[in-house]
N, C-alpha and C positions, 0 to 999 in steps of 0.2 A: 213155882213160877219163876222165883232167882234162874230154879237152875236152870231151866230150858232157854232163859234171854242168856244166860254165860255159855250156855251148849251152846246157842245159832250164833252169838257174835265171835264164839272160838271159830267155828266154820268159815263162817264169812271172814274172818280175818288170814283162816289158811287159803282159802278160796281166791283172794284179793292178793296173796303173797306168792300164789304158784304161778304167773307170767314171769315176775323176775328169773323164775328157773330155767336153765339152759334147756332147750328142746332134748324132748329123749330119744336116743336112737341107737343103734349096734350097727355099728361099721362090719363089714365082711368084703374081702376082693373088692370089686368097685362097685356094690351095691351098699345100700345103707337099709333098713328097715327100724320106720316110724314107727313109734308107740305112744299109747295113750288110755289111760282108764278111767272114767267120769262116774260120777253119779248119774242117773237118767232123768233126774228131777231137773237137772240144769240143763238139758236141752228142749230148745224152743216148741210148741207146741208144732209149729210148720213143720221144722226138720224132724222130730216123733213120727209125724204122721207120713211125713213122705217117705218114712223109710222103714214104718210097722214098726216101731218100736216104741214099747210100754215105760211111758213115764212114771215113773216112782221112787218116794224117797229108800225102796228097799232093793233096787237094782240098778245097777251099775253096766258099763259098756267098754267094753275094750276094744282098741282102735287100730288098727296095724296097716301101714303103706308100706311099698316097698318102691325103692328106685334107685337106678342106674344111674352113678355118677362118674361119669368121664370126665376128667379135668379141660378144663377150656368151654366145656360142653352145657349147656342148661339138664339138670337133672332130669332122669325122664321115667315116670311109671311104669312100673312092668306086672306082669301078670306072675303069681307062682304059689306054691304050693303050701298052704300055713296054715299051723294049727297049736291052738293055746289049749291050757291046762291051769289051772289053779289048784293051789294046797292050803289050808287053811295051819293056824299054830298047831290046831290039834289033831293035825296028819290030815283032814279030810279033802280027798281027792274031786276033782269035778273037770269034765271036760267042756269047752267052752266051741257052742259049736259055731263056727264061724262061716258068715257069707259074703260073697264079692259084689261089691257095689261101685259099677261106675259111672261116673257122673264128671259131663266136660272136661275127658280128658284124663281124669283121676281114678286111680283104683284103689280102693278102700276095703281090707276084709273087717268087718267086723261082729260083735256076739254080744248078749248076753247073759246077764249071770243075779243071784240073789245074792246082798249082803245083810250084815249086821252091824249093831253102831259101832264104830271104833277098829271095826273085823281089820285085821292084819294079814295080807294074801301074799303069796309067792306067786309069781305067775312062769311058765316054763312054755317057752315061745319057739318054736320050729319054722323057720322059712326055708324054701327052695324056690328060687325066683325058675322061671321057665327058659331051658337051658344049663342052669347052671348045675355043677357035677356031682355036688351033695348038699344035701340040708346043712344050714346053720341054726346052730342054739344057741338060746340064750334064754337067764334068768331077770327078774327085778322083783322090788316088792314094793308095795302099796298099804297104806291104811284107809280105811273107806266109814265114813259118817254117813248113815241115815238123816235125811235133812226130813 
């Protein structure tokens, strides 16, 4: 019993410390693409539902915008071509299938994926915004608690 309230209040304490962190994103030419991986347990039961997506403390979501940043200019959403990858410590590969969601304005691709507690993920991210002349890549990694 100790250890399960020191497991949820370590959570809750990295949970409550991850706003302080600088938003995350990969700059490319004058596009930037947003990133983001949640737990699915922490999204609302509304936003689950309006968007089919399975709440649970054993799957997680990855989050990906892209948009066009013209200096002077308000940043603006674009449509383009992305696809995620996950690898776990112990080599295992998973592709994350991802879909376009837009909503006022916003273009959101995003997926699904199973974790485990403590799981350690690389994720391997491909965007091509629509127009532009090659894909960009880029890596990050993640640890992901089971709540």
């Amino acid at each position: 019993m100790k250890r399960m309230i020191l497991t949820t209040l370590s959570v809750l304490a990295v949970l409550i410390s991850t706003p302080l962190v600088a938003q995350q994103y990969e700059g490319f030419g004058s596009y930037e693409a947003h990133y983001s991986a949640i737990n699915t347990s922490l999204l609302s039961p509304q936003v689950a539902r309006a968007y089919d997506i399975q709440r649970s403390g054993n799957r997680a979501m990855l989050n990906i915008a892209v948009l066009r940043t013209e200096e002077g200019e308000q940043d603006e959403p674009v449509s383009a071509r992305v696809s995620a990858e996950l690898v776990n410590l112990t080599g295992q590969r998973r592709t994350i299938e991802l879909q376009e969601i837009r909503d006022q304005g916003a273009i959101y691709y995003i997926g699904t994926f199973r974790i485990t507690n403590e799981e350690n993920v690389n994720f391997r991210i491909s965007v091509q915004p629509d127009g532009y002349p090659r894909a960009h890549e880029f890596t990050f990694r993640q640890q992901f608690y089971v709540l």
